[in-house]
C-alpha positions as CSV (number, residue, x, y, z in Angstrom):
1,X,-5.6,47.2,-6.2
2,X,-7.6,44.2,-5.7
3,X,-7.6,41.7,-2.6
4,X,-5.9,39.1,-3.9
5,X,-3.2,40.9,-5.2
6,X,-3.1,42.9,-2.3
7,X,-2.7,39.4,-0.3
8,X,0.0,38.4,-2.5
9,X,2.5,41.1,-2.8
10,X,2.3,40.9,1.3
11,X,3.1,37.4,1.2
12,X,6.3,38.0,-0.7
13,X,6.9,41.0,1.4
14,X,6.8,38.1,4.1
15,X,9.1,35.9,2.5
16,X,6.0,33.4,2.1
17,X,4.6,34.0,-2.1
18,X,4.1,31.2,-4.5
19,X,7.3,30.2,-5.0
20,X,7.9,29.3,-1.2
21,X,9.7,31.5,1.7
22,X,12.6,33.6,0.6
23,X,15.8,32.6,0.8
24,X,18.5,34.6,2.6
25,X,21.3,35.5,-0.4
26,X,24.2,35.3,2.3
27,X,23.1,31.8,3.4
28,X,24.8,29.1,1.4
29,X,22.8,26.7,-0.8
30,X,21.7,23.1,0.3
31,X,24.5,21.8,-2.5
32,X,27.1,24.1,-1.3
33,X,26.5,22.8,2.6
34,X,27.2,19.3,1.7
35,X,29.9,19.9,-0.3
36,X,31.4,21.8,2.4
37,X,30.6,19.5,4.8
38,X,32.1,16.8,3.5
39,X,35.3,18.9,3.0
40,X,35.6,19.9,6.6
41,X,35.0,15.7,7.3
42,X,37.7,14.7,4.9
43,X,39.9,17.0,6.5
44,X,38.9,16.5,10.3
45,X,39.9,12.9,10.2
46,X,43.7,13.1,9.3
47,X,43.4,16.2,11.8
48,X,42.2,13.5,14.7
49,X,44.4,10.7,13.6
50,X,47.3,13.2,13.9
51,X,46.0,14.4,17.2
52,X,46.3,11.2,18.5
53,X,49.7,10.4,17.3
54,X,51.1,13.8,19.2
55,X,48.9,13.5,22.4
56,X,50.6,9.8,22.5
57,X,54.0,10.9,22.1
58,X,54.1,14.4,24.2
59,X,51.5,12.8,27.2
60,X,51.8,9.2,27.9
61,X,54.4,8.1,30.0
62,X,54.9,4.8,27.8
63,X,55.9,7.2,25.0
64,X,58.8,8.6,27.0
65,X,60.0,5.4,28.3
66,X,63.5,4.2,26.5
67,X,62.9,0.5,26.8
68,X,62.0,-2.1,24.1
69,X,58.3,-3.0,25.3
70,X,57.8,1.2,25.2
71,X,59.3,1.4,21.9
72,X,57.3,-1.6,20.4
73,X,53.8,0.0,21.7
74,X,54.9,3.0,20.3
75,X,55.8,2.1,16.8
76,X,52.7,0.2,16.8
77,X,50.7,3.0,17.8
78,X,52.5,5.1,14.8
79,X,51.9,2.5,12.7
80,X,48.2,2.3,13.3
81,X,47.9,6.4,12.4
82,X,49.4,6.1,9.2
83,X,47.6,3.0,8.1
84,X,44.7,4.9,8.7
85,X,45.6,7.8,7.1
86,X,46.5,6.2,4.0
87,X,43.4,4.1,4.1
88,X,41.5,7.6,4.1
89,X,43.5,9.4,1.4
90,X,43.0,6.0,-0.7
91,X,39.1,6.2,-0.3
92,X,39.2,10.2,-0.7
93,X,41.1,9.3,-4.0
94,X,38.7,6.3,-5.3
95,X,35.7,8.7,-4.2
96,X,37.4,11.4,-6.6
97,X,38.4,9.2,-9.4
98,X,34.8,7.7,-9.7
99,X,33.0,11.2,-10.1
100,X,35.4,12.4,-12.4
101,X,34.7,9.2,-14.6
102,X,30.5,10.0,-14.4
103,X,31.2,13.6,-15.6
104,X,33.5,12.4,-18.1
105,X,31.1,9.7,-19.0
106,X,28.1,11.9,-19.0
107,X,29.7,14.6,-21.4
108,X,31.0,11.6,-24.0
109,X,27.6,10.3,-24.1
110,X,25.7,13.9,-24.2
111,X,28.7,14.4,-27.8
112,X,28.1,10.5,-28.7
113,X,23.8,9.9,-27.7
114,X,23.5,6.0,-27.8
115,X,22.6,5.3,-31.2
116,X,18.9,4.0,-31.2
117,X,18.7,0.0,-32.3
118,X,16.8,0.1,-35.6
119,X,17.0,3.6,-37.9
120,X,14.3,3.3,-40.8
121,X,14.8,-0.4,-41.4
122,X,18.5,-0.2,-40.8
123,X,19.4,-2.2,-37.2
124,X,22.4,-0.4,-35.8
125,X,25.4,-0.7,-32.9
126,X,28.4,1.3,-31.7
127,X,31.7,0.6,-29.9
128,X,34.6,3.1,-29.0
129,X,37.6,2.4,-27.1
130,X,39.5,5.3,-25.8
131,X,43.2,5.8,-25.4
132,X,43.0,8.1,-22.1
133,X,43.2,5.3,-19.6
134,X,40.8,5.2,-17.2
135,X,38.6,7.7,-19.3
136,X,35.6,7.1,-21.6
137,X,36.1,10.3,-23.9
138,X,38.2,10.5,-27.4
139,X,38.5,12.6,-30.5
140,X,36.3,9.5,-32.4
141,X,32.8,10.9,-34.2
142,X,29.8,9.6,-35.4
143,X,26.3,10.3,-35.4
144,X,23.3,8.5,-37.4
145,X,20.0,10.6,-38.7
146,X,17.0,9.7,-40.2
147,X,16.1,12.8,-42.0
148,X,13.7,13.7,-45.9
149,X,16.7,13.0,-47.8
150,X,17.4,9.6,-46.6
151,X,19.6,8.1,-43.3
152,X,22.8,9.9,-43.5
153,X,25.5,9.0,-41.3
154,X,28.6,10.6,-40.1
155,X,32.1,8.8,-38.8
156,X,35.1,11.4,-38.0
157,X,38.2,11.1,-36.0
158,X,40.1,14.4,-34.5
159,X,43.7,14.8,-34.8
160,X,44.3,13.9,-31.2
161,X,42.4,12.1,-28.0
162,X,41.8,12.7,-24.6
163,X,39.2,16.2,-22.8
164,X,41.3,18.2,-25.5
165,X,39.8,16.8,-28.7
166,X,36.2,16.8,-26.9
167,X,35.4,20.4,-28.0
168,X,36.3,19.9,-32.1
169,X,34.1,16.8,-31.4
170,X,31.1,19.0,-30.0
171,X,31.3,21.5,-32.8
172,X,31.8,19.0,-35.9
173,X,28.8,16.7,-34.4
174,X,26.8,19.8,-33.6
175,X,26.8,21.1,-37.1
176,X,25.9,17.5,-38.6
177,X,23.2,17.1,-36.5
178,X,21.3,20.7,-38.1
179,X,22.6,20.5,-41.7
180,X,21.8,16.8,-41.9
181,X,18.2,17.8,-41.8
182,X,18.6,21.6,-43.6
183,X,20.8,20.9,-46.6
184,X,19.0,18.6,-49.7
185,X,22.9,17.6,-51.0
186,X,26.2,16.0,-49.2
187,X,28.2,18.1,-50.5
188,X,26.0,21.2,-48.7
189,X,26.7,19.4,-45.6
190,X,30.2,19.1,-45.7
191,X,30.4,22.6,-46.2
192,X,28.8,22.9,-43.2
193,X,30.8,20.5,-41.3
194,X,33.8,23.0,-42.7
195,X,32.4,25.8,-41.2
196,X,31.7,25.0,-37.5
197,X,35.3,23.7,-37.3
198,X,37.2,26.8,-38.8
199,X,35.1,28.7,-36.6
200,X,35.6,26.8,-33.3
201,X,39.3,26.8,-34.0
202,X,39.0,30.6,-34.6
203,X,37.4,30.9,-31.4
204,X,40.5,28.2,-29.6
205,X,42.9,30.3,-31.0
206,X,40.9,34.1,-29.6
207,X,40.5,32.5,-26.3
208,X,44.4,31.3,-26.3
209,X,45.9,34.5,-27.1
210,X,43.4,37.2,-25.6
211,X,46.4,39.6,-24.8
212,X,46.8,40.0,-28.9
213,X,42.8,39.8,-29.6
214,X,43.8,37.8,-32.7
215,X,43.7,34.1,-34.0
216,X,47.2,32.7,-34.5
217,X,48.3,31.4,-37.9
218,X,50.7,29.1,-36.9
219,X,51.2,26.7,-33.7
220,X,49.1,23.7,-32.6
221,X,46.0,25.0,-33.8
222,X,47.2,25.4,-37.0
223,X,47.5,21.9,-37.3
224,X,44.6,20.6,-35.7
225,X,42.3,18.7,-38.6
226,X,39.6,15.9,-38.7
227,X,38.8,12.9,-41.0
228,X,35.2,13.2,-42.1
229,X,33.1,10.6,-43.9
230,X,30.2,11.4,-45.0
231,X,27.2,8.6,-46.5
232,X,23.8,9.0,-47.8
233,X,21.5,5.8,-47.5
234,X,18.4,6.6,-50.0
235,X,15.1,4.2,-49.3
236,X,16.6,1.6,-51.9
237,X,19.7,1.1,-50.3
238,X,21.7,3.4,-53.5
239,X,24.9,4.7,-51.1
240,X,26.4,8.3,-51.8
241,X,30.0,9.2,-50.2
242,X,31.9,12.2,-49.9
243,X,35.0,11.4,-47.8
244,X,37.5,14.0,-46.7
245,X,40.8,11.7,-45.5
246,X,38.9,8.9,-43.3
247,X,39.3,5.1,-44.3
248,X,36.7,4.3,-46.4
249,X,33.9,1.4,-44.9
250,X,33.8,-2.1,-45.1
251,X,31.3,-4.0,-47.0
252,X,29.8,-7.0,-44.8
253,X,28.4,-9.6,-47.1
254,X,29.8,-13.5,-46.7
255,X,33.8,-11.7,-46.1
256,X,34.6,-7.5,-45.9
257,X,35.6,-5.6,-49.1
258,X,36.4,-1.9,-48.9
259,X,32.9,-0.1,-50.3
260,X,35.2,1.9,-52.0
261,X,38.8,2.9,-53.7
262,X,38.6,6.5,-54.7
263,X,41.3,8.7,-53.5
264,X,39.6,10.8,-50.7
265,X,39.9,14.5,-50.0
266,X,42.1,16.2,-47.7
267,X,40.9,16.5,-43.6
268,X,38.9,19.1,-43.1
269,X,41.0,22.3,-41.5
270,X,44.3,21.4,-43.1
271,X,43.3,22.9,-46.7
272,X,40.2,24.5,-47.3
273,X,37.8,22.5,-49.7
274,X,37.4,22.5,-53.9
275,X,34.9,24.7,-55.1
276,X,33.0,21.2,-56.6
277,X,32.9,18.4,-54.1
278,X,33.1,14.7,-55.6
279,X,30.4,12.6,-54.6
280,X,31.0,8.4,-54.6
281,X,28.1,6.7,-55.8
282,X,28.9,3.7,-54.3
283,X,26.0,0.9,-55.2
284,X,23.4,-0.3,-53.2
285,X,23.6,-2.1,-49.4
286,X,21.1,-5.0,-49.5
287,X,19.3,-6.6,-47.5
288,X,21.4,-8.5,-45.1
289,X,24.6,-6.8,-45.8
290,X,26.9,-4.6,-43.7
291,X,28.4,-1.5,-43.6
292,X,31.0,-1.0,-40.8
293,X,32.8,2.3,-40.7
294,X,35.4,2.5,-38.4
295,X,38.4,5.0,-37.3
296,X,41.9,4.3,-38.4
297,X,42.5,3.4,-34.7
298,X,41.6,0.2,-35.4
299,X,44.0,-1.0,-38.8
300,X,46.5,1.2,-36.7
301,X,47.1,-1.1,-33.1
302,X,50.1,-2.9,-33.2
303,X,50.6,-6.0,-31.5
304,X,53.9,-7.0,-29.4
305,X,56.1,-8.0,-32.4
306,X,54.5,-4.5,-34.1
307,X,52.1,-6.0,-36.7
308,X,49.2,-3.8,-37.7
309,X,45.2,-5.5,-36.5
310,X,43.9,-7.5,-39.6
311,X,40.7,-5.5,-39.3
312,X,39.6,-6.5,-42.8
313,X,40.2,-10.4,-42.1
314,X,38.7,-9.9,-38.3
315,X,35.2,-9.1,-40.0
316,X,35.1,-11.7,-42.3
317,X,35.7,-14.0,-39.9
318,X,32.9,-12.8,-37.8
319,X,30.8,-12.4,-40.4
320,X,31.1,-16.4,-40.9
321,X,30.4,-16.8,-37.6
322,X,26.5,-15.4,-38.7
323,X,26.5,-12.9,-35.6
324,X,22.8,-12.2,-34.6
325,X,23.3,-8.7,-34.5
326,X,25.5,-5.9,-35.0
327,X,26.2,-5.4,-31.5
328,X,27.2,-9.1,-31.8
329,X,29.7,-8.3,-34.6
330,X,31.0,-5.5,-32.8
331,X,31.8,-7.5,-29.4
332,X,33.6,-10.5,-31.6
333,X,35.7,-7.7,-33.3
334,X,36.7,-5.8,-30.4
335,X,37.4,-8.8,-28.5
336,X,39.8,-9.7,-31.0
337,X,41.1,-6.1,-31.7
338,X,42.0,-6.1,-27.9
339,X,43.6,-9.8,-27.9
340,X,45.9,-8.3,-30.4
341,X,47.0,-5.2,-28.9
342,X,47.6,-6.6,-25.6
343,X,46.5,-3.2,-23.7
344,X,44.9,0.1,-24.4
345,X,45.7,1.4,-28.0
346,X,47.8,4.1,-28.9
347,X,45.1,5.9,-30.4
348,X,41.3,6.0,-30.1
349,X,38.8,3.2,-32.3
350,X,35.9,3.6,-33.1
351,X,33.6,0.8,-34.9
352,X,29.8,1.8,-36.0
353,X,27.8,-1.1,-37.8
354,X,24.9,-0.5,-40.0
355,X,23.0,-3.8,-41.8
356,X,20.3,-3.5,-44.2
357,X,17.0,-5.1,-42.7
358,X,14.7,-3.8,-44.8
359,X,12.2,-6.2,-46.9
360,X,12.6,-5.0,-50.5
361,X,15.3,-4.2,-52.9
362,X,16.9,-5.1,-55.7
363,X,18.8,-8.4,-55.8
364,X,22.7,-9.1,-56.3
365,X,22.2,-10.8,-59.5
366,X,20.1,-8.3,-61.1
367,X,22.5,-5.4,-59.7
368,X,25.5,-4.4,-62.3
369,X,29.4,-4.6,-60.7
370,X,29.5,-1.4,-58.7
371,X,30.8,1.5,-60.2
372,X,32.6,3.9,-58.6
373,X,32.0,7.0,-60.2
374,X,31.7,10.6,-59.2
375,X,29.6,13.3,-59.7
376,X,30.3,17.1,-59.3
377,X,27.9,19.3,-57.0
């Protein structure tokens, strides 16, 4: 054995090797000392406040007087304990409330990345407004990719909202984000997309019943589902759609026309999919134009007197207004959206914006009226 590793074998028999002294397994971890530090402090000043209040009552001879000044000091000594007790329990609450939002917030935006501004000559923007009050995190989808096959974007919304629609949201989002790239075809992807959520519902139901060791057939999960749309944005803005029970997007030009009318397909976990998937060849964006996809969140809110949100006549009256950017588009909408519902939706709403900025394509005149046509695959 040479010197030097002769030297270093006994300076981790001394606790002193390369990666620092040794640490002592039974001795708790830096975290795990604040933490229970500041346990034993939130506890230890209710514990002093009560103190006072019984070494007040059972020791000073005011306390055991029967006279109105004695009672008056001593209901004003009371008082002053439980003012400060609820004072503390009010922080220890806030204190709680506010780290529960950054985890919350931190897992929504690790399932929903911020969308970058500008995706191969296509400027983008995002907006979601959750149902769970005081929470940041819903069962609305979407994701954006720049892969060989052209931008392909995804918008979804999961039967449901709130931390329990997070996890179909994880594995639907997942799957797009690998077959987006892998598979040359739309209808390849949605496959895909089919896959991941039969088998994270397989997987629900396992972990739900693991006396049995077998995936229920009926109950909630049985019912669970999610509205996928799928588009394909090829270098001369040509747009291809397979849609599976979402609202179909909104063509920005001067006013908002649905990009589409064909009947779409079921949600995905409610019926399994047709052995030949249609694809919507929907024409061309252009330059300057709009796509907004949205969840049905938004044509759903209700306002006092229960009318639906004129989403349609919302965009085209922003899109008079010549916002300078989607992001622009997407405040003036929800600002109405939120004017008209008068408080936090019933469900979750979701608005993604896509507009055309790229240099060269075809013109409007020279295009024909747009079909709407599909193709098997």
């Amino acid at each position: 054995m040479s010197r030097a590793r002769a030297g270093a074998r006994g300076a981790r028999a001394r606790g002193k090797g390369p990666r620092g002294p040794a640490r002592d397994p039974r001795l708790p971890c830096g975290g795990s000392s604040r933490r229970r530090f500041r346990r034993v402090l939130s506890l230890g000043l209710p514990t002093v406040w009560g103190a006072v209040a019984i070494t007040f009552k059972l020791a000073c001879p005011l306390a055991q007087q029967d006279g109105m000044g004695a009672r008056i000091v001593s209901s004003a000594v009371f008082f002053v304990v439980g003012t400060g007790l609820v004072v503390h329990v009010h922080r220890t609450l806030l204190r709680e409330l506010r780290q529960v939002r950054e985890v919350a917030g931190a897992a929504q935006n690790v399932l929903l990345r911020p969308l970058p501004p500008r995706v191969e000559g296509l400027a983008l923007a995002a907006g979601r407004v959750s149902a769970s009050r005081g929470a940041c995190v819903g069962g609305d989808l979407y994701e954006v990719a720049a892969t060989d096959h052209g931008v392909r974007v995804v918008m979804g919304d999961v039967r449901g909202h709130g931390l329990g629609a997070i996890g179909t949201v994880a594995a639907v989002l997942g799957s797009f984000r690998d077959a987006a790239h892998d598979e040359p075809e739309l209808p390849t992807v949605m496959r895909r997309l089919e896959r991941a959520l039969g088998r994270h519902l397989r997987e629900r139901s396992y972990a739900e019943q693991p006396v049995s060791g077998r995936a229920a057939q009926d109950g909630a999960l049985a019912e669970e589902f999610v509205t996928v749309l799928l588009l394909e944005i090829g270098e001369d803005g040509e747009l291809l759609a397979i849609n599976c029970g979402h609202p179909w997007p909104y063509l920005l030009t001067r006013q908002a026309r649905p990009l589409a009318d064909a009947e779409p397909l079921p949600p995905l976990g409610l019926f399994p999919l047709p052995g030949e998937l249609p694809v919507v060849h929907c024409g061309r964006l252009l330059p300057g134009e709009s796509l907004v996809l949205h969840t049905d969140g938004m044509e759903d809110a209700r306002d006092a007197a229960g009318a639906f949100f004129p989403l349609q006549a919302a965009l085209t009256e922003a899109a008079r207004a010549r916002p300078a950017s989607p992001q622009d588009l997407i405040d003036a909408v929800y600002a109405e959206f939120l004017r008209h519902a008068g408080q936090l939706p019933s469900d979750d709403a979701a608005l993604l914006v896509l507009r055309n900025d790229r240099e060269q394509a075809p013109t409007r005149q020279q295009e024909p009226e747009r079909p709407i046509t599909r193709t098997m695959s």
